[in-house]
C-alpha positions as CSV (number, residue, x, y, z in Angstrom):
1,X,53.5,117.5,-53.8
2,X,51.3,120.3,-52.7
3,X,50.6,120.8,-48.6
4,X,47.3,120.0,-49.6
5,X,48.0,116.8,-50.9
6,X,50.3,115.7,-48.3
7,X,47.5,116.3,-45.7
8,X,45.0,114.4,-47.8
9,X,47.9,112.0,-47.5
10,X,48.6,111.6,-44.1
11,X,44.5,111.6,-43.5
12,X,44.2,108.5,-45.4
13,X,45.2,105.8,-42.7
14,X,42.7,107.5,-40.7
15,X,39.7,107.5,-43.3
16,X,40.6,104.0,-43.8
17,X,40.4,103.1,-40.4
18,X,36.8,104.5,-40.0
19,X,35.9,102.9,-43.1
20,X,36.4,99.9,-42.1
21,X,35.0,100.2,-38.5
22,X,31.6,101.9,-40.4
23,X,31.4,98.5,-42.4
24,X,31.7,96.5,-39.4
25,X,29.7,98.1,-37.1
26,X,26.6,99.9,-39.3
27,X,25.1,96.9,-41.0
28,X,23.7,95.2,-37.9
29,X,22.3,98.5,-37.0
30,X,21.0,99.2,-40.3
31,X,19.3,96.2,-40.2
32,X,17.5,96.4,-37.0
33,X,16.3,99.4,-37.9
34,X,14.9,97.7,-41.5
35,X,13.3,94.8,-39.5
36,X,11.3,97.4,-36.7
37,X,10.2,98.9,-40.1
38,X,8.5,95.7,-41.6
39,X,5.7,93.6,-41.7
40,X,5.6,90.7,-39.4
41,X,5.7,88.3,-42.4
42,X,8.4,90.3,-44.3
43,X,10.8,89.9,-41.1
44,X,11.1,86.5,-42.2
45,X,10.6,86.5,-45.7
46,X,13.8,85.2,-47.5
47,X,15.0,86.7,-49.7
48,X,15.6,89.4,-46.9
49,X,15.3,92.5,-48.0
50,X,17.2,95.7,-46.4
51,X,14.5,98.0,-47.3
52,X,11.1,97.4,-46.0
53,X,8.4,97.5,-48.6
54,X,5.7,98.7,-47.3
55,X,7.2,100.9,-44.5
56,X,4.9,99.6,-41.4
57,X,5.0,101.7,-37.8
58,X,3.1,98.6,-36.1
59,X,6.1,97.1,-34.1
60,X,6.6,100.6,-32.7
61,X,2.7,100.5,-31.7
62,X,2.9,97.0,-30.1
63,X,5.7,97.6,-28.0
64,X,4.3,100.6,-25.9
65,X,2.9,98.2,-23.3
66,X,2.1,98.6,-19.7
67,X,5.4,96.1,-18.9
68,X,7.4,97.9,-21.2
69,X,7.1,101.0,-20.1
70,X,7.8,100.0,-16.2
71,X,11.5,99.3,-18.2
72,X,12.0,102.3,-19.4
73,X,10.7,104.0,-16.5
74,X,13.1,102.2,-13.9
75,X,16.2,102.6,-16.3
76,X,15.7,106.1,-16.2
77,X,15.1,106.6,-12.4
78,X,18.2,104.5,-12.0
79,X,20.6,106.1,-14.2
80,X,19.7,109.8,-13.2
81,X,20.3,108.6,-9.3
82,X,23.5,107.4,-10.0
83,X,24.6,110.3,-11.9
84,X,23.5,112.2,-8.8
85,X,25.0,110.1,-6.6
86,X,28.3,109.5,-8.5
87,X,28.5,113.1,-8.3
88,X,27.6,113.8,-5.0
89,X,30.2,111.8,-3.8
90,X,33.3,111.5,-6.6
91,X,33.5,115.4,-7.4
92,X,35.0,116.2,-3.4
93,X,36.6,113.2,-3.8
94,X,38.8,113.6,-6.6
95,X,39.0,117.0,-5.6
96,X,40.4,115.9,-2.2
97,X,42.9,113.4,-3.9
98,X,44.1,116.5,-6.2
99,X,44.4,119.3,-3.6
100,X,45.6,117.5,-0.4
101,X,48.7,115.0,-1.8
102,X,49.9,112.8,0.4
103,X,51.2,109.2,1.1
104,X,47.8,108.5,2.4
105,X,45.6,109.8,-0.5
106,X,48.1,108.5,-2.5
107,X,48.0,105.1,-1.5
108,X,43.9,105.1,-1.3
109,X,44.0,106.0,-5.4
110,X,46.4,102.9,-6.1
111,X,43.5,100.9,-4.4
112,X,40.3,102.5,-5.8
113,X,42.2,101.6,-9.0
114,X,43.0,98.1,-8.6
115,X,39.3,98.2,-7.1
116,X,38.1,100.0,-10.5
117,X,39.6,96.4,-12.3
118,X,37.4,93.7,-10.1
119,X,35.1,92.3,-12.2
120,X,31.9,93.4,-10.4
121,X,30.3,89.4,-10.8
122,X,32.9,88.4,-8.2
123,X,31.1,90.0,-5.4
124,X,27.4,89.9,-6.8
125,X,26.8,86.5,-5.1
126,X,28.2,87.6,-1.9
127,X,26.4,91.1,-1.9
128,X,22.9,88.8,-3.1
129,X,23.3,86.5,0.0
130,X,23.9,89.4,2.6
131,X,21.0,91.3,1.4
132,X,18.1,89.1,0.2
133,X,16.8,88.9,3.7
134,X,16.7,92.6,4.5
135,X,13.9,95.1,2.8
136,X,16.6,96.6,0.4
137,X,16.7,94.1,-2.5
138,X,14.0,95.2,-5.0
139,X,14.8,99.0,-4.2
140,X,15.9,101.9,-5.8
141,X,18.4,102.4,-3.4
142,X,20.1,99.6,-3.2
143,X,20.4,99.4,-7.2
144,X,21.4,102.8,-7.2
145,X,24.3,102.5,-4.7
146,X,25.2,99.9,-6.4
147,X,25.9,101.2,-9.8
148,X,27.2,104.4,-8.2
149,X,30.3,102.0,-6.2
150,X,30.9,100.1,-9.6
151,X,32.1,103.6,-11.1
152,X,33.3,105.8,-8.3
153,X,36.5,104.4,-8.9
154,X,36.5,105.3,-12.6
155,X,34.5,108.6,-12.2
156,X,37.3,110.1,-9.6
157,X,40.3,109.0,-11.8
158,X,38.9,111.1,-15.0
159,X,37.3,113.6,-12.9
160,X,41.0,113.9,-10.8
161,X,42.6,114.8,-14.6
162,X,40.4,117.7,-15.0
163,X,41.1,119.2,-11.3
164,X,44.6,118.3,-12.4
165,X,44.3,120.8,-15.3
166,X,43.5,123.6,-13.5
167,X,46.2,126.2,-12.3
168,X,46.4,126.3,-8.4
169,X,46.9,130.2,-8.5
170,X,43.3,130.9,-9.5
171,X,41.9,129.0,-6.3
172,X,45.2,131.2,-4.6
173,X,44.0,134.4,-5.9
174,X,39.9,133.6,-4.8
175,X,41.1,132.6,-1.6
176,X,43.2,136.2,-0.9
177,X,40.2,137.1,-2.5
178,X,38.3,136.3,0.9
179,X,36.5,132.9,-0.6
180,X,36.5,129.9,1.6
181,X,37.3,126.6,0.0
182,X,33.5,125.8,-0.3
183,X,32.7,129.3,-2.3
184,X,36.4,128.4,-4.6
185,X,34.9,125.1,-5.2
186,X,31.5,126.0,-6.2
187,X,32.3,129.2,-7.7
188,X,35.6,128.8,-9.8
189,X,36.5,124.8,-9.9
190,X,33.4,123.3,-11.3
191,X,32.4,126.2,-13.7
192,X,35.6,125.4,-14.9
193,X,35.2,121.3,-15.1
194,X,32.2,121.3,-16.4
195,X,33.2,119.9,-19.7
196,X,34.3,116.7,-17.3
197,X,30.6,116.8,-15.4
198,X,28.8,116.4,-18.8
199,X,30.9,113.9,-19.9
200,X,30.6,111.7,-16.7
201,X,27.0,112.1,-16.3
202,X,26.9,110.5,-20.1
203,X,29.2,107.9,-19.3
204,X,27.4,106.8,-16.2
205,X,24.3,107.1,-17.6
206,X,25.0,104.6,-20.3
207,X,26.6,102.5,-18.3
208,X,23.8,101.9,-16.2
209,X,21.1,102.3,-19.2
210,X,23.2,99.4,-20.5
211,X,23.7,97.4,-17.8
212,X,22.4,93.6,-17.6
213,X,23.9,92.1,-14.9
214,X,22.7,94.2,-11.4
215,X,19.5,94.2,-12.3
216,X,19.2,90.9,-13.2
217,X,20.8,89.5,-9.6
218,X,19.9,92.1,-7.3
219,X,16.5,92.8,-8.4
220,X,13.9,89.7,-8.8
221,X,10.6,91.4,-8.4
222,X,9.2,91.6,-12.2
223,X,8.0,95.5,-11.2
224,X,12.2,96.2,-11.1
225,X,13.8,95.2,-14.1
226,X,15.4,97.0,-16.8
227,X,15.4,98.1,-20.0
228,X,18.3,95.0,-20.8
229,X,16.0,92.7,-19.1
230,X,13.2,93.6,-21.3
231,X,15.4,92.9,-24.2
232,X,16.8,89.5,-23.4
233,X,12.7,89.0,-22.4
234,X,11.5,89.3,-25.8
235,X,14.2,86.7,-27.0
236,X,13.3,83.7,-24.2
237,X,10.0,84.2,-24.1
238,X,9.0,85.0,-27.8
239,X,6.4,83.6,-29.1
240,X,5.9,83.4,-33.1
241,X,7.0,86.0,-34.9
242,X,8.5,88.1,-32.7
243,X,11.6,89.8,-34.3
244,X,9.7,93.0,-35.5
245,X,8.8,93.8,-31.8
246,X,12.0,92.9,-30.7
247,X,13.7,95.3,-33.4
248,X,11.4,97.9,-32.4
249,X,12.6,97.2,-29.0
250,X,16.2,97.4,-29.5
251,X,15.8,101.3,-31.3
252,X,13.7,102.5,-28.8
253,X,15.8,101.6,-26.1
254,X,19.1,102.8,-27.8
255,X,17.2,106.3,-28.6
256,X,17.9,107.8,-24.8
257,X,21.8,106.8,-25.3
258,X,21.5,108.2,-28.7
259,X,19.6,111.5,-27.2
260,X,21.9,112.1,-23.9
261,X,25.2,111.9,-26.2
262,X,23.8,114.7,-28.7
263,X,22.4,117.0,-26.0
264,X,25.9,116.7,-24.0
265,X,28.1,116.3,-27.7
266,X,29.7,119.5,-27.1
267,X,30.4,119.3,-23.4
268,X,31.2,115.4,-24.0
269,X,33.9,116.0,-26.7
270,X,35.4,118.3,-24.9
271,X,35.5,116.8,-21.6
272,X,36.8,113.6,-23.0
273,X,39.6,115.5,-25.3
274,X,40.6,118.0,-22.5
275,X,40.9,116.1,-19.6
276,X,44.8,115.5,-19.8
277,X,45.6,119.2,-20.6
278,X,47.5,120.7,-18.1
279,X,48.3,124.5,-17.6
């Protein structure tokens, strides 16, 4: 057997594998996308059909309301503050736990991870009653600081793999340099981690894009909810034949997920494949 056909060979378990996860996971999609394409009355009609026939941009149309857009809107604002925040504060952070080992730092990691496993529910009610009588709930802030405590813990464990990976002599040879620790941060640590940057500010952004939960308990004002909030909206309070607006729903809201992981691709694959090299 030729090397050629032993890699085609050991490839096939592989191939296999995302066959099989391609026919489990596409046709839903590819059916949304069908139904935001058709006709109200061919969203219904039975036989369905997968191709739409005519092709009809209405439900994209009818879903650019006023409402609809105050989603989109306040997903955005939220998930670029948290990436701003989670940065702001889980970059020194890991750094700190990387650089300056000790029992102390040591012990605070085993905790932010056994933190990082709490299912967040199991403080939501408690965090709901201490703050519905103070000016916070219905806020930016609050939602924000929020989302950014849910994945500190997270955030600093992949981030502390990346400072991990990087040799201690180069921040050695910038400090006999004359660089303080500020300049060797700025100036050789996060040029070099910036694989790791883009691929946290994707994975915090689509955790919060896809989040249901927080900004269903901790914001009740109608001018705060989500993108996920609009979704589930369109399902309990439809009203006839709604599933074409809902479909057109669903794609538009997975297009900025779908847009900030091909922006970052490069950066993201590499972040998430690189993280555990050392040397």
């Amino acid at each position: 057997m030729t090397s050629r056909a032993m890699t085609a060979v050991r490839a096939l378990p592989v191939w296999l594998t995302t066959l099989i996860l391609a026919v489990l996971v596409l046709p839903p999609v590819a059916w949304i996308l069908s139904t935001s394409l058709k006709r109200d009355a061919d969203t219904v009609a039975f036989p369905p059909r997968w191709i739409p026939d005519p092709f009809s941009s209405a439900q994209y149309s009818g879903i650019y309301t006023t409402t609809n857009l105050r989603f989109f809107s306040n997903s955005l604002i939220l998930a670029i503050g948290s990436i701003a925040l989670a940065l702001l504060i889980c970059v020194p952070a890991a750094y700190a736990a990387t650089r300056f080992r000790s029992r102390i730092t040591e012990t605070v990691m085993t905790l932010v991870i056994v933190l990082a496993m709490v299912p967040g529910i199991v403080v939501f009610i408690a965090l709901y009653a201490m703050l519905v009588g103070t000016s916070l709930i219905n806020t930016y802030p609050l939602l924000i600081v929020v989302y950014t405590a849910m994945i500190s813990g997270q955030v600093i464990l992949f981030l502390r793999s990346f400072f991990e990976g990087i040799p201690l002599e180069l921040e050695e040879a910038a400090a006999l340099d004359g660089c303080g620790r500020r300049q060797i941060v700025m100036k050789v640590v996060l040029p070099l981690i910036r694989p790791g940057i883009a691929a946290v500010a994707v994975f915090v952004f689509v955790f919060v894009w896809n989040d249901f939960l927080v900004a269903t308990v901790l914001s009740t004002s109608e001018d705060m909810k989500t993108v996920q909030n609009g979704i589930v909206r369109y399902i309990t309070t439809g009203y006839g034949n709604f599933w074409g607006l809902f479909a057109a729903f669903v794609v538009v809201g997975f297009a900025p997920v779908l847009a900030a992981f091909a922006i970052f691709q490069r950066w993201f694959v590499a972040g998430m494949t690189s993280g555990g090299v050392k040397g």
